[in-house]
C-alpha positions in Angstrom: -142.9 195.8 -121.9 -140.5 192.9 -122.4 -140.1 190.4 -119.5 -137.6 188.0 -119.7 -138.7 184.7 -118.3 -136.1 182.3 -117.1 -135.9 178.5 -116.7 -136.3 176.7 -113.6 -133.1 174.1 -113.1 -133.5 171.0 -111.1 -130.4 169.7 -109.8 -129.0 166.3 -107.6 -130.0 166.2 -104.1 -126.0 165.5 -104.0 -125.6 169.3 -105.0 -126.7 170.5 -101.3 -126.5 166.9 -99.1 -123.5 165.2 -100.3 -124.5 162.1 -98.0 -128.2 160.5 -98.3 -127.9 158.9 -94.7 -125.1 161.6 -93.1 -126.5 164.9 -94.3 -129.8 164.3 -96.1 -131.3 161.9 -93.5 -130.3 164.2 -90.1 -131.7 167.6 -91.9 -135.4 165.7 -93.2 -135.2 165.1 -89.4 -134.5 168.0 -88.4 -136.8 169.8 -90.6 -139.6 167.2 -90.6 -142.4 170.1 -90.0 -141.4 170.8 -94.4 -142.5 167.6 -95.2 -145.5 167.6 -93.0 -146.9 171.1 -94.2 -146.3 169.6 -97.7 -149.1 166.7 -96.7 -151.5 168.9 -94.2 -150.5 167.0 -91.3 -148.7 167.2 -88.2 -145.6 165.1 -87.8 -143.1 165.0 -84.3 -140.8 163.1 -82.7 -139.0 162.3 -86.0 -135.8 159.6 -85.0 -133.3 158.7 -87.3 -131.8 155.4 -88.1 -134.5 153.8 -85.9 -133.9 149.8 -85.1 -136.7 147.2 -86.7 -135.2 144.1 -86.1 -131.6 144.0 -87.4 -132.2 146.8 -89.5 -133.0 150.4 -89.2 -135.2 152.4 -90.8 -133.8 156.2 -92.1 -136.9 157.9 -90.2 -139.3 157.1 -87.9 -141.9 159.5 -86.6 -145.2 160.1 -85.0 -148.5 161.7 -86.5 -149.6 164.3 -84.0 -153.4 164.1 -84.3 -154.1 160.4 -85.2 -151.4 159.0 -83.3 -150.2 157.0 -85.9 -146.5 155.7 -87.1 -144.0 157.5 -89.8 -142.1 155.2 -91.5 -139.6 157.4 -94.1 -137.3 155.7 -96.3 -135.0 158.2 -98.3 -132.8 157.2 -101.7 -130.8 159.5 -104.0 -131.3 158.7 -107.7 -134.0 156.3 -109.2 -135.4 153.7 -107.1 -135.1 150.2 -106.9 -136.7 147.1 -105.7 -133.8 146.7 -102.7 -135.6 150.1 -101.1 -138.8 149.2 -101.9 -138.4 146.1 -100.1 -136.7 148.1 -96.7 -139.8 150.0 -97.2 -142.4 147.7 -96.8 -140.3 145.8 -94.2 -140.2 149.0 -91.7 -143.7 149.6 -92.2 -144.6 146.3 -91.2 -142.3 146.6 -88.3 -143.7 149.2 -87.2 -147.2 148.7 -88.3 -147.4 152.5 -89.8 -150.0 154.3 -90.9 -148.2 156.6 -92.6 -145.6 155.2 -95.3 -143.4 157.6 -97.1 -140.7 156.8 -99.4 -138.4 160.0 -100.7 -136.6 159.4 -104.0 -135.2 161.7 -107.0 -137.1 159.6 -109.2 -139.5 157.0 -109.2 -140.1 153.9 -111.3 -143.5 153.2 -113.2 -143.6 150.0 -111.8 -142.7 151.3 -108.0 -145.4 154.2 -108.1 -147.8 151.3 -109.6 -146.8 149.2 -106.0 -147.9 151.7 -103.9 -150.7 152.8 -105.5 -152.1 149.3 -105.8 -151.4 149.4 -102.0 -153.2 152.5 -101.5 -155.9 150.4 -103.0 -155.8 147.2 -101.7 -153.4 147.0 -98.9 -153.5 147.1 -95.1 -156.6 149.0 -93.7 -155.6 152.3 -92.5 -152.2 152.1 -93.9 -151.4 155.6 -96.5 -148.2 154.7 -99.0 -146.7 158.1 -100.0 -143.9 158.4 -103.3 -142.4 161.9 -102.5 -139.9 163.6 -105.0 -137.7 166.3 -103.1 -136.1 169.0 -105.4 -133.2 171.3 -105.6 -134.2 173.8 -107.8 -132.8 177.4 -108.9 -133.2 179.6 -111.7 -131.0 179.8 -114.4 -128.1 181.7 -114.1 -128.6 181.9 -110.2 -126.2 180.8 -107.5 -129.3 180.7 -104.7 -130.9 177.0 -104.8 -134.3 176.4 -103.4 -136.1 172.9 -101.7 -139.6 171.3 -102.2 -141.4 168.3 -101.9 -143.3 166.8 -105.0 -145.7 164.5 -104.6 -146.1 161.5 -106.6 -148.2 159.0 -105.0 -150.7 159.5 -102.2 -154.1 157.8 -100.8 -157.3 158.2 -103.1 -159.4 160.8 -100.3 -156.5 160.5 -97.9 -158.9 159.1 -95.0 -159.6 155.9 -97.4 -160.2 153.5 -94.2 -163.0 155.6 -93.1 -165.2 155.3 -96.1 -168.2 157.7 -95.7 -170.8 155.3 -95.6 -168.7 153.5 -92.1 -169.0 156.9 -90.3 -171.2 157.5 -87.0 -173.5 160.6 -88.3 -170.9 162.5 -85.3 -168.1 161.1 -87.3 -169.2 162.7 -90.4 -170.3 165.9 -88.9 -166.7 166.5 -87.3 -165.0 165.7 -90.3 -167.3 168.4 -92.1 -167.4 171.0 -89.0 -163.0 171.0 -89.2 -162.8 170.9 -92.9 -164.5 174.5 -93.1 -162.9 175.2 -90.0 -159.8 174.3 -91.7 -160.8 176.4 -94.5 -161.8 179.3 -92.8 -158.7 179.5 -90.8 -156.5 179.3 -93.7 -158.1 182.1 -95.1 -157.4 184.5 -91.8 -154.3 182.9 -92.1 -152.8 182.3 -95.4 -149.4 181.1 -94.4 -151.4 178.6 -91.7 -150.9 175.3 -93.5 -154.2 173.5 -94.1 -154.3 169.8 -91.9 -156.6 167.3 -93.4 -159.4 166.7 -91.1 -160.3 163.4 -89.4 -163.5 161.7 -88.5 -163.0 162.9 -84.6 -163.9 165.6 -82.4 -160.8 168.2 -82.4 -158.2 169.1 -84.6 -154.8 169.6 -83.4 -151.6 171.5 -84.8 -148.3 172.9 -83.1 -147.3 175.3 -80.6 -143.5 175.3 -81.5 -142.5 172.4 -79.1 -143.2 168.7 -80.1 -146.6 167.5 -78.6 -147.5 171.1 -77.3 -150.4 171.6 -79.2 -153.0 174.1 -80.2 -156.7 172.9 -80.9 -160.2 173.1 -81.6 -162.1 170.4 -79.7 -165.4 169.5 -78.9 -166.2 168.5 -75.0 -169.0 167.3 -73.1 -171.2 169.9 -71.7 -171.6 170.2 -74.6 -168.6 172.7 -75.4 -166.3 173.8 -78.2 -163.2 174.5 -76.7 -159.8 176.8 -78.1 -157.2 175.4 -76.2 -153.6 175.0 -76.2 -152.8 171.0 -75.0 -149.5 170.5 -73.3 -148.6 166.5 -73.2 -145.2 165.9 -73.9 -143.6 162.3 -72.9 -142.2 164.0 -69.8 -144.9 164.9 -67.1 -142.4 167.0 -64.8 -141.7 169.0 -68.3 -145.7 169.5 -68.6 -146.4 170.5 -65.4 -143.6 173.4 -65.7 -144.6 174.6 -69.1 -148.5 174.8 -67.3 -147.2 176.6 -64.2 -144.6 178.8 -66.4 -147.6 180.1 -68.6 -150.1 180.0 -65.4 -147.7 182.3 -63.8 -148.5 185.2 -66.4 -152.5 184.5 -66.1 -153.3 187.9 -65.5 -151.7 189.6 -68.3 -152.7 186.7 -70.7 -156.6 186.9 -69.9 -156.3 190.7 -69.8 -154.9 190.5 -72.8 -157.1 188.4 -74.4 -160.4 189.8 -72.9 -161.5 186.5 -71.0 -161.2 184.0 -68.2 -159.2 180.8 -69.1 -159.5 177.4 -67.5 -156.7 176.1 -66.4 -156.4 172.5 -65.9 -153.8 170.2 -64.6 -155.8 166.9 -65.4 -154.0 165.1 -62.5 -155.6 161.8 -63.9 -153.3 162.5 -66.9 -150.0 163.4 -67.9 -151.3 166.0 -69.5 -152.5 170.0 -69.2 -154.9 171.9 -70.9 -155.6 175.6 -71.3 -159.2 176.4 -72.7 -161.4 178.7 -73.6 -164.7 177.0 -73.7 -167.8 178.1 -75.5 -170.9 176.4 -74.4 -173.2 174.8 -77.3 -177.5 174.7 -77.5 -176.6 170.9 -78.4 -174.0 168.0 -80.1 -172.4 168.4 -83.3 -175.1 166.9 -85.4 -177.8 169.0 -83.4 -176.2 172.2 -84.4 -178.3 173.5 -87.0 -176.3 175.1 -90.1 -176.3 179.1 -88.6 -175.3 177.4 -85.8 -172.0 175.5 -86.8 -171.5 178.8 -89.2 -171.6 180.8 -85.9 -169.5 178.3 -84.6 -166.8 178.4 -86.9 -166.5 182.1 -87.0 -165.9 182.3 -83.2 -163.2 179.5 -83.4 -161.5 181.1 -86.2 -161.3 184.3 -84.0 -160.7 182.9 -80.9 -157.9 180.8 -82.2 -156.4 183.6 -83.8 -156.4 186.1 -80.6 -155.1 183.2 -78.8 -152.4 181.8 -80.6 -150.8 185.4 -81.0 -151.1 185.5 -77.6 -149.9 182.1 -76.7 -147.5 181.8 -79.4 -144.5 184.3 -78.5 -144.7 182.9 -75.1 -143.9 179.0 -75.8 -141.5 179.8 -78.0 -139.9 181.8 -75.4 -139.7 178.5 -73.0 -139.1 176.6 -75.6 -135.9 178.1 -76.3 -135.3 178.6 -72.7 
């Protein structure tokens, strides 16, 4: 049987946004969770046109589970040494640890820059070239968006070099990569993070720094737990008391007893449903963690369905 086959048409991010700062700037800012799927991380709080110094950089953003500083910089067309140059400043500004710089098309010499800073820069800094594309196929009205990577960090955590880790250190970062793994797999349109060197792993709930997570406690425990901290500690304490107000049919629902904590010393809450451990991570033997992993991956599952519908709901509310 004959299949025709058609080409795949690339066309100007002018096609769609007709104004890099106007239009192109405000949706990446309003769609920031595309671009952070595209890298396996978690990225919130994304600000445009944010002030360093007299200028402004196009985004600014946080990293949900390290903490750490976006710095975007976006440019139609091929780049040039007047953005590279606004890039590096707003980094430094803002002492980022993440450093992305969108453009249509990237120089040999600019992808050479960052990868020589990937290299030999700043410890802990990650320099990112990112091509976004407006594709379609041919003949077709329809246009569709992706990210292209062009430039990232050799083993993304390069700061952390493997021989500078704690033996806990490397154990988490193992333990969450086949978590990570294993979770993808249940859920295959979950995008997979890229773990750390610490002891939980984070990723949204539907409203910024509302969290889901895996996370290992003293006890010890392994914990499933949905972590509510958003800037606003009035705003926390009524998205805990709105979901503690439907406790019963949640933990019928789910099969088990929650804890519920307010964490008064904090502005945060936390939900959790603990699992108690023979020992630390690296006294777990490997049936163990296995064991481990399994439960987390079906634990998380049961509890994000149940969890999920119901932030969204007060989210919107």
């Amino acid at each position: 049987m004959d299949r025709n086959i058609s080409r795949i048409q690339e066309h100007g991010l002018r096609s769609v946004w007709e104004n890099e700062e106007r239009d192109f700037t405000r949706w990446l800012t309003e769609n920031i969770d595309l671009l952070a799927s595209e890298l396996g991380i978690e990225i919130e709080d994304a600000r445009a046109e944010e002030a360093v110094g007299d200028f402004s950089a196009d985004i600014v953003a946080r990293e949900m589970n390290t903490g750490e500083t976006v710095v975007i910089e976006n440019q139609y067309n091929r780049t040039d040494h007047d953005h590279l140059g606004k890039l590096l400043t707003y980094s430094s500004g803002k002492n980022a640890g993440f450093t992305m710089w969108l453009a249509e098309e990237f120089r040999p010499e600019h992808r050479s820059v960052l990868e020589w800073l990937n290299e030999s820069g700043p410890k802990g800094a990650k320099f990112f070239a990112i091509k976004p594309r407006v594709v379609s196929i041919e003949g077709a009205e329809e246009r569709g968006f992706e990210f292209e990577v062009v430039v990232e960090p050799n083993e993304w955590e390069r700061e952390v070099s493997t021989e500078s880790l704690s033996d806990s250190e490397r154990s988490y970062r193992q333990f969450f990569t086949e978590m990570v793994e294993a979770y993808s797999q249940r859920r295959p349109n979950w995008y997979k993070l890229k773990p750390g060197a610490r002891s939980y792993l984070t990723f949204s709930a539907g409203i910024s720094r509302v969290r889901f997570g895996w996370a290992f406690h003293q006890g010890p425990e392994f914990s499933v737990e949905l972590y509510i901290s958003t800037p606003d500690k009035e705003r926390n304490e009524e998205i805990f008391e709105a979901l503690k107000q439907e406790q019963t049919d949640i933990e019928t629902n789910l099969g088990v007893e929650l804890e519920w904590e307010r964490l008064p010393e904090k502005q945060a809450s936390r939900i959790k449903q603990p699992k108690d451990l023979d020992g630390t991570i690296t006294e777990l033997t490997t049936d163990q963690r296995n064991h481990l992993i399994e439960w987390g991956v079906d634990a998380m599952d049961e509890f994000e369905k149940e969890f999920e519908p119901r932030i969204s709901a007060l989210g919107s509310s």
